[in-house]
N, C-alpha and C positions, 0 to 999 in steps of 0.2 A: 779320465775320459773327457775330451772334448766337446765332442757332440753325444748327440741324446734326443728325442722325443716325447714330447706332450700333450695331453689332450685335453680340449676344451670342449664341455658337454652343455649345448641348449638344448634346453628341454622346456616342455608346459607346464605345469603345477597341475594336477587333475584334482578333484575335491579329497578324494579317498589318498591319506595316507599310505597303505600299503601299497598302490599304484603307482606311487612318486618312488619308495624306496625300492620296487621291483623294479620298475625303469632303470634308477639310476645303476644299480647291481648289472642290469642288462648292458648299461652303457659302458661300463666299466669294465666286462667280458669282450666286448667288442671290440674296445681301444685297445686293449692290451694283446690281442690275435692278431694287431694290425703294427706290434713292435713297439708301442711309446713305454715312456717308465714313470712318469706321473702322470695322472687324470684329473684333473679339478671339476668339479660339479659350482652348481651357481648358490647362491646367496639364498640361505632359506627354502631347501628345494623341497622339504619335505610338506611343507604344504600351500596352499594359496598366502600371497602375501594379506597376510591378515591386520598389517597396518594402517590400514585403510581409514581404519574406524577405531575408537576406545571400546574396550568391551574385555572386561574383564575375564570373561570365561576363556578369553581365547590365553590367558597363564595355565590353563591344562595343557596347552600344544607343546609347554617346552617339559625338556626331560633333562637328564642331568649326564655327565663324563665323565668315566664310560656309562651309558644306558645304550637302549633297547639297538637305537641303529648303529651308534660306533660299534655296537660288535657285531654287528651283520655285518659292517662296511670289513671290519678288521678281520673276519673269515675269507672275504672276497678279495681283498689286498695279500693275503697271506698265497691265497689260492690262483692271481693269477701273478704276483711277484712285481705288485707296481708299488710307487708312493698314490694314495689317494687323498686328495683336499678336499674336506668333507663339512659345508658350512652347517650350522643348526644353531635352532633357538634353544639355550641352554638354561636349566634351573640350576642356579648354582646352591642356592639357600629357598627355604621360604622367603617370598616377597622379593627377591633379588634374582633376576636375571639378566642374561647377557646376549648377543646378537655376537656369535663365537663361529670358532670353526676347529677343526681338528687336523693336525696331519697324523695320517696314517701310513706305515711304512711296509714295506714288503716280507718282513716277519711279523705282520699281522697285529703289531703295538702301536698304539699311541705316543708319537714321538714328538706331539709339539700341540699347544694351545693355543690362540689368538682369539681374543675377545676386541670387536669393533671400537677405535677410539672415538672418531667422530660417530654423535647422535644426530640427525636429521629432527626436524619439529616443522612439517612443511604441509600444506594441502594435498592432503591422499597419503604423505608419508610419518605419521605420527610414532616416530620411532622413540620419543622422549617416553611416552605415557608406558612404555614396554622393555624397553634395554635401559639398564647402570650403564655407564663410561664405561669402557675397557680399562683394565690396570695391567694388562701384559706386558705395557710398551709397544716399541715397532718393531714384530719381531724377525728373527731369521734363523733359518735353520738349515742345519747341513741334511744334504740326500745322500750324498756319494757321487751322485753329477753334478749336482750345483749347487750356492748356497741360496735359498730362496726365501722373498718376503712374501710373507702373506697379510694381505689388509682386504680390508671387506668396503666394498659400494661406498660411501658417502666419504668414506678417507680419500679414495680416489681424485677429489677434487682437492689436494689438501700437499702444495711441494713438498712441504715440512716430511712427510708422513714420509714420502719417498726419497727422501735426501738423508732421513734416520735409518731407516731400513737399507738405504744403500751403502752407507758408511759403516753400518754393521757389516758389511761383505755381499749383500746380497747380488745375485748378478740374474737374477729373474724376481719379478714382481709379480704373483696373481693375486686380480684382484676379482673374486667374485659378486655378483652383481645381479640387485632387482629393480630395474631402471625401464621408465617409460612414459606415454604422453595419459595424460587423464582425456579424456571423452570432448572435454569442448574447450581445446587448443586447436586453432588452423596450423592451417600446412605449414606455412611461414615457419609460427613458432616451433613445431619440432624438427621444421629440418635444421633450426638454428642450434636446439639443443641438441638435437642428435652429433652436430656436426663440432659443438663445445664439445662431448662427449669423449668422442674422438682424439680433439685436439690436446688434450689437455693433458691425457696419458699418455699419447704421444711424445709430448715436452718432455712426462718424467723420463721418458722412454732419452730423452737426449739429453740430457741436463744432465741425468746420473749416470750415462755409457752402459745401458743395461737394455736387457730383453724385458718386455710388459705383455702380460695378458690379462685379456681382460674377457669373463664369459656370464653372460646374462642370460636373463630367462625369455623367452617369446610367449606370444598370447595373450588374451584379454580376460582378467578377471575384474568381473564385476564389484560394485562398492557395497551394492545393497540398497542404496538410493538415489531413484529417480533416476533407474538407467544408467547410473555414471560407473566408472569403474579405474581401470588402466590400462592400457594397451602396452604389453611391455614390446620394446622395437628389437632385442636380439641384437645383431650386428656384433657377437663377440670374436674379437680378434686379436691375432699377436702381432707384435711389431719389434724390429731389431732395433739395436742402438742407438743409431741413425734416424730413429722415427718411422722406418719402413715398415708398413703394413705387409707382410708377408703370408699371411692366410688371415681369411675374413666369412664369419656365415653369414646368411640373408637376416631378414628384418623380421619373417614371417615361419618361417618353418624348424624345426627340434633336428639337429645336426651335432657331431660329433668332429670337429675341425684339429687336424694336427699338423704340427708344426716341427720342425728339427732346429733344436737349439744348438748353435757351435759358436763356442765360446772364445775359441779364436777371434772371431768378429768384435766381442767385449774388448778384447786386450788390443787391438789392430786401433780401434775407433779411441779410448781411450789414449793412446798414444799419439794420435794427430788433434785431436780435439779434448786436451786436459785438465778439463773444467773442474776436478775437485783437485788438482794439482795448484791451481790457482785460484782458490777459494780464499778469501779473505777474513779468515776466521777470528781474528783478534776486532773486527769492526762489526759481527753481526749481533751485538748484545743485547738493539732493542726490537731483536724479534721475539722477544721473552714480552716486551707489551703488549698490551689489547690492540692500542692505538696510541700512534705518536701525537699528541698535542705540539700543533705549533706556537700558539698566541706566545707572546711574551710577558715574561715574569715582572710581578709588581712589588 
């Protein structure tokens, strides 16, 4: 099969757990009455991003795979016959977790793990103090329509991550995501970032001749101090090979955005524009460094 459809689900985080995974269940009924065969949900949907702040109580939020929601998600997937991308804060061990996600396939199993490589350590996003590294790799995975990478938010800014995943085969990229301005940035600065945001996955989007999506949360959750919080801006969307933004939600509202994936376009674009055909692999060895030191040797 060539072509196929997918759906990209923004949604708000609401305080109460059960809210978010009824939602997202809802969302997932929906997309699938309307013909797509995978759903991706956003980065952490099950609850408020609680990275805001260190606070140790918030290691009760994570649960372990399979727990309580892969098997609700894996009822719902079985029941309307889609792949679901299902991100969540996972306990893999005492004291050890991950910032993970799950695919779920349309016989209602767990067909694939990905735990986040890149960690964030940022103002408002302290993801070091709460997720280990990922040890998955970049992974990919077959559906039966396509072979897909799944990476999570802060990989997204990361070519590496998308040039691994795409040389594994992959020929779509979701990348789920909880992105957004904190409280006292001006205008300027986020429409700069919003608009890096963009661009960036866009690139992977041409660099590796693949389809990208990318779907993020909307709304504003508070930090807890002195007003401040995040606004997260939404805007998740897909783009074809080429870079083409092909469907796009708003900045402010919980939208269900789909898209037809035809994989003809992969192979067409690929063939005028050969860029891993001429990839110069015997010269890239020092991107295994941190950083190349120039000065010269004494």
């Amino acid at each position: 099969m060539s072509a196929f459809k997918i759906a990209l689900v923004q949604s708000r985080a609401h305080k109460e757990r059960e809210e978010n995974i009824k939602e997202a269940i809802s969302s997932v009924g929906k997309a699938s009455a309307l013909g797509v065969n995978i759903v991706c949900l956003p980065e952490l949907f099950l609850t408020r991003y609680f990275c805001q702040s260190e606070d140790t109580n918030c290691f009760d939020l994570a649960e372990p795979i399979p727990g309580p929601a892969t098997h609700r998600l894996c009822v719902e997937a079985k029941k309307r016959g889609v792949f679901i991308i299902c991100p969540l804060f996972e306990r893999r061990a005492s004291g050890v977790y991950h910032n993970s996600l799950v695919l779920i396939d349309p016989a209602g199993e767990i067909s694939g793990i990905y735990r986040k490589m890149h960690i964030p350590d940022d103002p408002g996003y302290f993801e070091k103090f709460y997720f280990a590294p990922g040890d998955t790799g970049f992974s990919c995975f077959e559906t039966g329509f396509a072979k897909i990478g799944t990476l999570i938010c802060w990989d997204q800014w990361y070519p590496e991550a998308a040039r691994i995943a795409s040389l594994k085969g992959a020929e779509i990229i979701f990348y789920p995501t909880a992105i957004g301005w904190r409280t006292n940035e001006d205008e300027r600065s986020k429409s700069t970032q919003l608009e890096a945001w963009k661009t960036v996955q866009r690139a992977h989007a041409i660099s590796n001749g693949i389809y990208v999506a990318a779907v993020n949360r909307v709304g504003f959750e508070e930090s807890g101090e002195n007003g401040g919080g995040i606004n997260f801006w939404g805007n998740s969307f897909v783009c074809d090979p080429q870079g083409t933004v092909i469907c796009e939600a708003s900045g402010k509202r919980e939208e269900i955005i789909l898209a037809e994936i035809d994989l003809r376009k992969l192979e067409e674009t690929r063939r005028n524009w050969p860029f891993l055909r001429d990839r110069r692999i015997d010269a890239y060895s020092e991107l295994r460094q941190r950083f190349i030191d120039n000065n010269p040797s004494t």
